[in-house]
C-alpha positions in Angstrom: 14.1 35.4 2.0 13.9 31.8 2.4 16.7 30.6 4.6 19.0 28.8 3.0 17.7 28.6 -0.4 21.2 29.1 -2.0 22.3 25.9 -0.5 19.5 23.8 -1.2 19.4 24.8 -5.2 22.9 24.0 -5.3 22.9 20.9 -3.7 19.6 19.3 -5.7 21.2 20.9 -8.9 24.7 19.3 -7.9 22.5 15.7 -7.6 21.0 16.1 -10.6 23.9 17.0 -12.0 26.1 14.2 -10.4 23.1 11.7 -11.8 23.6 13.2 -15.2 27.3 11.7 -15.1 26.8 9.2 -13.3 27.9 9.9 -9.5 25.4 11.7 -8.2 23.7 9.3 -7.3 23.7 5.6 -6.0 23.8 3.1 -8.8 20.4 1.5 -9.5 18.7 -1.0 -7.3 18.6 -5.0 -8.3 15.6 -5.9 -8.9 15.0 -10.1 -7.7 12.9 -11.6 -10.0 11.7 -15.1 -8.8 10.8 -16.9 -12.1 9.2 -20.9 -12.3 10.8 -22.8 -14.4 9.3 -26.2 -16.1 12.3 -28.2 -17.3 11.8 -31.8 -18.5 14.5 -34.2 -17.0 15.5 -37.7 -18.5 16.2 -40.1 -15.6 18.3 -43.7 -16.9 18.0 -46.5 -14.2 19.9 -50.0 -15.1 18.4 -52.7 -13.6 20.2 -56.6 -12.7 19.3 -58.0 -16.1 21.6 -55.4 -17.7 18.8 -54.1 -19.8 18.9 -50.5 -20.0 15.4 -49.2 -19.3 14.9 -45.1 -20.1 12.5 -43.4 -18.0 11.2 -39.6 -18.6 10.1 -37.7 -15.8 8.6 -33.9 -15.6 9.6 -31.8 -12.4 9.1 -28.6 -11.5 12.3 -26.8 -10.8 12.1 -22.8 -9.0 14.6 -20.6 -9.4 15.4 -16.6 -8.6 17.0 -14.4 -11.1 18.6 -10.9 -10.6 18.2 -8.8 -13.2 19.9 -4.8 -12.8 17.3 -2.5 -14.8 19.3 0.0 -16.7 17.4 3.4 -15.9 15.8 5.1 -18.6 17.3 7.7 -21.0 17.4 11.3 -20.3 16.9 14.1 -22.4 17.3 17.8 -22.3 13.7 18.3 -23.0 12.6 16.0 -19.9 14.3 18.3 -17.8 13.7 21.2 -19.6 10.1 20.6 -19.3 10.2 20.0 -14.7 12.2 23.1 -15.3 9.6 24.9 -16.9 6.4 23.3 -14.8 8.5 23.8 -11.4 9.5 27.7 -12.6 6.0 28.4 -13.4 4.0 26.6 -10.4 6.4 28.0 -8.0 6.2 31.7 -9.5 2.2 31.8 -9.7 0.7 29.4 -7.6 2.9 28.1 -4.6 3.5 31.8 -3.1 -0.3 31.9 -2.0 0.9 30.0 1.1 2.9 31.3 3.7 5.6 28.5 4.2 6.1 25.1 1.6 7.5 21.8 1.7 8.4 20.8 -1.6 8.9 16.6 -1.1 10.5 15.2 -3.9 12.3 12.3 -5.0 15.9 11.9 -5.2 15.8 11.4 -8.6 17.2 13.7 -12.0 13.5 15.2 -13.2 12.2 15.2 -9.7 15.2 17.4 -8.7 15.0 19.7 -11.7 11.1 20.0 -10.8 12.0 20.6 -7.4 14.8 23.3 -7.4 12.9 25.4 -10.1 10.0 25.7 -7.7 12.3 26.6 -5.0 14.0 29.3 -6.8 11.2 30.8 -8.7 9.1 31.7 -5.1 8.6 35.5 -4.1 10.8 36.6 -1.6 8.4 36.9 1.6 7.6 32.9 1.2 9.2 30.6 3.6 10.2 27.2 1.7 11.8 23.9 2.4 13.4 21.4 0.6 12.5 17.5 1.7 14.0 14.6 -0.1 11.8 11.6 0.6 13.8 8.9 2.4 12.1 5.3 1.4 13.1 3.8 4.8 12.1 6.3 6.6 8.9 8.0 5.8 8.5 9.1 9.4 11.5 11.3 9.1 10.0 13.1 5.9 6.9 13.7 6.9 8.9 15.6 10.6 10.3 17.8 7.9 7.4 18.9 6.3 4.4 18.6 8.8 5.7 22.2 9.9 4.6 24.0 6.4 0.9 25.9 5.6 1.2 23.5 1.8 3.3 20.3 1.3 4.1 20.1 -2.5 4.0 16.3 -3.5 6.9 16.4 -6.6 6.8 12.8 -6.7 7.3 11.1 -10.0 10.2 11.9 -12.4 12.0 8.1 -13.5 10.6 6.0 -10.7 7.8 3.8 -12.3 4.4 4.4 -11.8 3.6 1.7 -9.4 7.1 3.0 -7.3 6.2 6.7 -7.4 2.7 5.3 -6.0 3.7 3.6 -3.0 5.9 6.3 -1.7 3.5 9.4 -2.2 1.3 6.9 -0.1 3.9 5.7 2.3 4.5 9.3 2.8 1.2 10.9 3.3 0.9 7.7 5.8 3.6 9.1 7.8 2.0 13.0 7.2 -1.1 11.9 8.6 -0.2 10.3 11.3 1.8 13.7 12.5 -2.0 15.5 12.2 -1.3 17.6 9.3 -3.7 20.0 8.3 -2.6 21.9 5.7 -2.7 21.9 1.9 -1.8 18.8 -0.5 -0.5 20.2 -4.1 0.0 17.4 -6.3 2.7 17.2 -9.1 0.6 16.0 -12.6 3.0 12.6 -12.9 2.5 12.2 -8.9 -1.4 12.6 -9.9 -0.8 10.1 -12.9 1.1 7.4 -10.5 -1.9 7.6 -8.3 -4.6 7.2 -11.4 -6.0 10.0 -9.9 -6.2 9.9 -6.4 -7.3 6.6 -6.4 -5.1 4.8 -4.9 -5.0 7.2 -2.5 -8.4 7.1 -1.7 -8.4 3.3 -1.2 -6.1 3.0 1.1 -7.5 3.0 4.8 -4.4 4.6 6.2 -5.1 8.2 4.7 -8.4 7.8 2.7 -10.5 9.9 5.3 -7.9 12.2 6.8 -7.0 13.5 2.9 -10.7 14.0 2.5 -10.5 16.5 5.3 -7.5 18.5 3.3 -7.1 21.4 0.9 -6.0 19.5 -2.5 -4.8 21.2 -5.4 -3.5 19.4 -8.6 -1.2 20.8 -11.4 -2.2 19.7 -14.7 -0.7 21.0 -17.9 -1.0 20.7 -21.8 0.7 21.7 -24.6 -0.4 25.7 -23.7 -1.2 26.1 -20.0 -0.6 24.8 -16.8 -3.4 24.9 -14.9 -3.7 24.2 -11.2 -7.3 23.0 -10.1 -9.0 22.8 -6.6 -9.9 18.7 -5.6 -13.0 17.7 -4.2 -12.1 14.0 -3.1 -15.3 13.7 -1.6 -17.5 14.3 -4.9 -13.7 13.8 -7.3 -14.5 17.4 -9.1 -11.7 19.4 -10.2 -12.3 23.5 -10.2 -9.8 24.8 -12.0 -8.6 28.6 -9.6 -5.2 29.2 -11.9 -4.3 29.2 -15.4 -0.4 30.0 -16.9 0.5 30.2 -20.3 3.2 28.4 -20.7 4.3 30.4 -24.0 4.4 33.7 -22.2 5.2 32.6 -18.6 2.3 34.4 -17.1 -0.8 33.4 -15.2 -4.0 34.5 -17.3 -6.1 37.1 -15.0 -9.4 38.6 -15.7 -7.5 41.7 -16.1 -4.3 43.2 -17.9 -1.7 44.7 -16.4 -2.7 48.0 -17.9 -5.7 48.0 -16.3 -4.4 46.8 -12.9 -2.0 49.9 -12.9 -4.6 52.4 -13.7 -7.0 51.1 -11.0 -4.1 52.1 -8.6 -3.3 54.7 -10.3 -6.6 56.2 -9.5 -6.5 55.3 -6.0 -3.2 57.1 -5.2 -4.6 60.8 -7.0 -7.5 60.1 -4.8 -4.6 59.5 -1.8 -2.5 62.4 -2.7 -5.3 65.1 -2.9 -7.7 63.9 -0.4 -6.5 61.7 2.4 -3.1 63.7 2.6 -4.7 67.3 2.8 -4.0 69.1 5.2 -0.7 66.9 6.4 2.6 68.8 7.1 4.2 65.9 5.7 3.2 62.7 4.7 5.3 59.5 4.5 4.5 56.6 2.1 5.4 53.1 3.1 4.9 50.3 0.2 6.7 47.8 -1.6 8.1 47.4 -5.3 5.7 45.7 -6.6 4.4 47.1 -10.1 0.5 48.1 -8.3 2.5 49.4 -5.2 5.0 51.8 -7.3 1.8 52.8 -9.7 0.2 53.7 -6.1 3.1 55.6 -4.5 3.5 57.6 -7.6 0.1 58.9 -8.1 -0.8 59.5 -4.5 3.2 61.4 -4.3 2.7 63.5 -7.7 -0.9 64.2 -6.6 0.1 65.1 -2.9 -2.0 68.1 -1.0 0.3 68.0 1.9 3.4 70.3 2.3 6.2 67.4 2.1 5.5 63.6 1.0 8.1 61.1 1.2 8.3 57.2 -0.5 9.9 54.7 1.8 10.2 51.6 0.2 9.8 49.4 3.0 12.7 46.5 4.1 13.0 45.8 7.7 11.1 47.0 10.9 14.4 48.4 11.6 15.2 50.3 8.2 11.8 51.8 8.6 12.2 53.2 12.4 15.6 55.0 11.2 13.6 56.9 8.5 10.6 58.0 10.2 13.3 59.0 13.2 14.8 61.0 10.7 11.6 62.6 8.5 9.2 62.8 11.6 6.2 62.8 9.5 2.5 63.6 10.8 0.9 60.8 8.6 2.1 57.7 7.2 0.6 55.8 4.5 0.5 52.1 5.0 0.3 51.4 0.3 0.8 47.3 0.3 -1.5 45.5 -2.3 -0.5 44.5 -5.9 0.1 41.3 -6.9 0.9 40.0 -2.9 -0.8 37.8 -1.3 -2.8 38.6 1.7 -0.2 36.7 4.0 2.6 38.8 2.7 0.3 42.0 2.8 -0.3 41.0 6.6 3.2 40.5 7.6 4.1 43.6 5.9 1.5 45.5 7.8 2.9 44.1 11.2 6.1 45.3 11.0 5.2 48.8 9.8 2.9 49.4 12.6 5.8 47.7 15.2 8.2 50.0 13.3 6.2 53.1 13.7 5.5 51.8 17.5 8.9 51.5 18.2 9.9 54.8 16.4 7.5 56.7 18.8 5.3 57.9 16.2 3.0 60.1 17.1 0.6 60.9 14.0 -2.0 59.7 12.3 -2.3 56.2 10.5 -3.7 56.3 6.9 -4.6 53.0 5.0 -4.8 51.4 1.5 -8.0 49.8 0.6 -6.1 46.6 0.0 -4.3 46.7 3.3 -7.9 46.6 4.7 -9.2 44.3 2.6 -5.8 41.7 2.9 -5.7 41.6 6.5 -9.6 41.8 7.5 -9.8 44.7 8.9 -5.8 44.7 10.5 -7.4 41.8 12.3 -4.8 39.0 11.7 -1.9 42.0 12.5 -2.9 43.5 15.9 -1.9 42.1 19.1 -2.9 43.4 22.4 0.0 45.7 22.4 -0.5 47.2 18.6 -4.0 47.2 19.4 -3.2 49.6 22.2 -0.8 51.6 20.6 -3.3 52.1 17.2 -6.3 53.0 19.6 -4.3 56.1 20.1 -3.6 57.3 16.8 -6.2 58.7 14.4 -6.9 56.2 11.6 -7.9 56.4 8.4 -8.5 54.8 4.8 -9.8 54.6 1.5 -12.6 52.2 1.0 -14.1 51.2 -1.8 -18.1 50.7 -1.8 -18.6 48.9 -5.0 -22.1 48.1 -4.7 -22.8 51.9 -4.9 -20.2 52.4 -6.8 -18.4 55.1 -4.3 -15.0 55.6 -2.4 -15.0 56.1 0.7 -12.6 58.1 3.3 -13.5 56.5 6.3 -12.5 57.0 10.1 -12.0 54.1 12.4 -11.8 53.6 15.7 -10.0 49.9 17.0 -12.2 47.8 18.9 -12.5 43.8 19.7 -8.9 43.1 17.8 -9.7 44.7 14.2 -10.7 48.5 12.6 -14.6 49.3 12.9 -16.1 52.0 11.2 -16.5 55.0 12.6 -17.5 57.3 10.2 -17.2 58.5 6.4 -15.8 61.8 6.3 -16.5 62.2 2.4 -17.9 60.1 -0.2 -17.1 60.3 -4.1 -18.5 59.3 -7.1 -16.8 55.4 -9.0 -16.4 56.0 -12.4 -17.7 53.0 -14.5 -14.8 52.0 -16.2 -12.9 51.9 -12.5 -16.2 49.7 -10.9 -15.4 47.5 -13.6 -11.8 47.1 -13.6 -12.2 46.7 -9.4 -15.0 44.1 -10.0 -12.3 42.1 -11.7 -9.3 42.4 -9.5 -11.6 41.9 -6.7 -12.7 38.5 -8.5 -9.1 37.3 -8.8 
């Protein structure tokens, strides 16, 4: 869960709440106007005669004016609507990256943009909260140079022109610290920067941003869609639509379909890869595809006893396989995670089972294969050692045949290598096809 979340929605909520009333936060800046004035002067000289002589003269007289600009009127529906955008974005598109800075403004909509994005984030993402400082860029761009994507919530009241200068002044500081990871840009924080332009002229970041992952959120009346940046060639690929009616991200497959592709994977689980198993232990999550997989491959279960362990901690899990001693265990991520989450998922069921002294044989999901190449971003030297012990097996999917596999592998070089198929079965068509668009997803 991210750390310290709690605290960090209540205080931005309690400064946007505190701007609503007018103490949250500091009272508008003066803004110094230096205005020329051209004021006609009448000069009366009296000379020795007594006669009055009247002289007109024109000078040019300077002078600076403060003026307080009253900020701009609220309304439910402005916030309503970062609400909505940060809720959605956060939900569907900013959980594809292991840890986020989300930099914002200390402004009302900026806030409300902010602390929906932070709340509406799956619970395996790490995120932070960074509130730009205008004197000191430096320090915000410390606090987020740590994170895999930096969201850029810039925007909200500020004027354009202001909103400009400090995504700029910011990404200044950002690239000065070397960072390398992913830009998402906010659509007003797009708008302030007429596209990236200004960005793109100016010589401090112009070429390191070309060098970056950019992804832009756009929206309409509908959707929100978040599109891919090429600042080299300015194309924008679109890789996520949400319907902003519904609240979901469109997919090139329904839900239906999603669950009975897994569906079919666990019965071929259940009576294939478990048979023959004294007792078989399921590890997954509760995500909608992990429970459709845990069922099926449970109900459809050749081996004497099968058990679901929903998995928590490392240490939750070594406590339950102390105390069901299984021969297999059944490693059932996938769904909706992404391959991160998958991966980090995987690593502490292998060091749980490590630790627990397992013995038996380690069976896999094809999406656990698929999600962390091959195991290849979860083993370490000492898993890798531990694993080359056990017998390993998994379902894999050969699409271009259209066949499933139960394969055996041996561990070699960091990662799973084939070592042979053990049986091969016939893809039904209306699976390929199904699998074909997960897979494109």
């Amino acid at each position: 869960m991210k750390a310290g979340l709690v605290g960090v929605v209540g205080l931005i909520i309690g400064i946007a709440l505190g701007a609503l009333i007018g103490g949250g936060l500091s009272a508008p800046e003066a803004t110094t106007v230096v205005t020329t004035l051209y004021q006609t002067t009448t000069v009366t000289t009296t000379y020795t005669t007594e006669r009055l002589q009247t002289l007109v003269q024109t000078v040019t007289v300077t002078q600076t004016v403060t003026q307080t600009a009253a900020p701009p009127a609220l309304g439910a529906q402005d916030i309503s609507l970062r609400e909505s955008l940060g809720t959605l974005v956060g939900r569907h598109f900013l959980g594809d990256f292991p840890s986020v800075a989300v930099v914002t403004q200390p402004n009302v909509l900026c806030s409300a943009l902010a602390a929906s994005a932070l709340s509406a984030m799956p619970p395996y993402s790490v995120a932070r909260l960074v509130v730009y400082n205008t004197t000191a860029p430096d320090a915000s761009a410390s606090a987020a140079a740590g994170a895999s994507a930096v969201f850029l919530a810039f925007g909200g009241e500020e004027p354009l022109p202001v909103a400009d200068k400090s995504l700029r002044d910011f990404l200044a500081a950002l690239a000065a610290r070397g960072y390398k990871g992913s830009l998402v840009v906010h659509t007003r924080a797009w708008a302030a920067t007429s596209q990236f332009k200004t960005v793109l002229n100016d010589t401090r970041i112009s070429a390191w941003v070309k060098g970056l992952p950019i992804y832009v959120v756009l929206l309409n009346a509908t959707h929100v869609t978040v599109a891919r940046y090429n600042a080299t060639t300015g194309a924008l690929t679109p890789v996520r639509f949400i319907d902003m009616k519904t609240g979901e991200a469109i997919k090139p497959y329904t839900e239906a379909e999603s669950l009975f592709l897994r569906s079919t994977v666990g019965r071929v689980a259940g009576s294939i890869l478990f048979q023959g198993y004294s007792k078989v232990a399921i590890v997954t999550g509760m995500d909608p595809a992990c429970v459709a997989l845990s069922a099926a491959a449970y109900t459809a279960s050749r081996a004497n006893s099968t058990k679901i362990i929903v998995y928590t901690t490392p240490q939750q899990l070594v406590q339950e396989i102390k105390a069901y001693s299984p021969d297999a265990v059944f490693i059932a991520f996938g769904g909706d995670m992404p391959s991160y989450a998958i991966s980090n998922a995987t690593r502490g069921v292998l060091t749980a089972l490590k630790d627990a002294g397992y013995r038996g044989d380690v069976l896999l999901h094809a999406f656990v294969l698929r999600a962390t190449n091959m195991l290849s971003t979860v083993l370490d030297a000492e898993l890798s050692q531990w694993l080359s012990q056990r017998n390993v097996k998994g379902i894999a999917p050969d699409l271009a045949n259209r066949r499933v596999n139960i394969v055996v592998f041996r561990v070699a070089d960091g990662r799973l290598q084939p070592a042979n198929v053990t049986m091969s079965l016939p893809m039904p068509d209306a699976i390929a096809d199904v699998l074909r668009r997960v897979l494109s997803s």
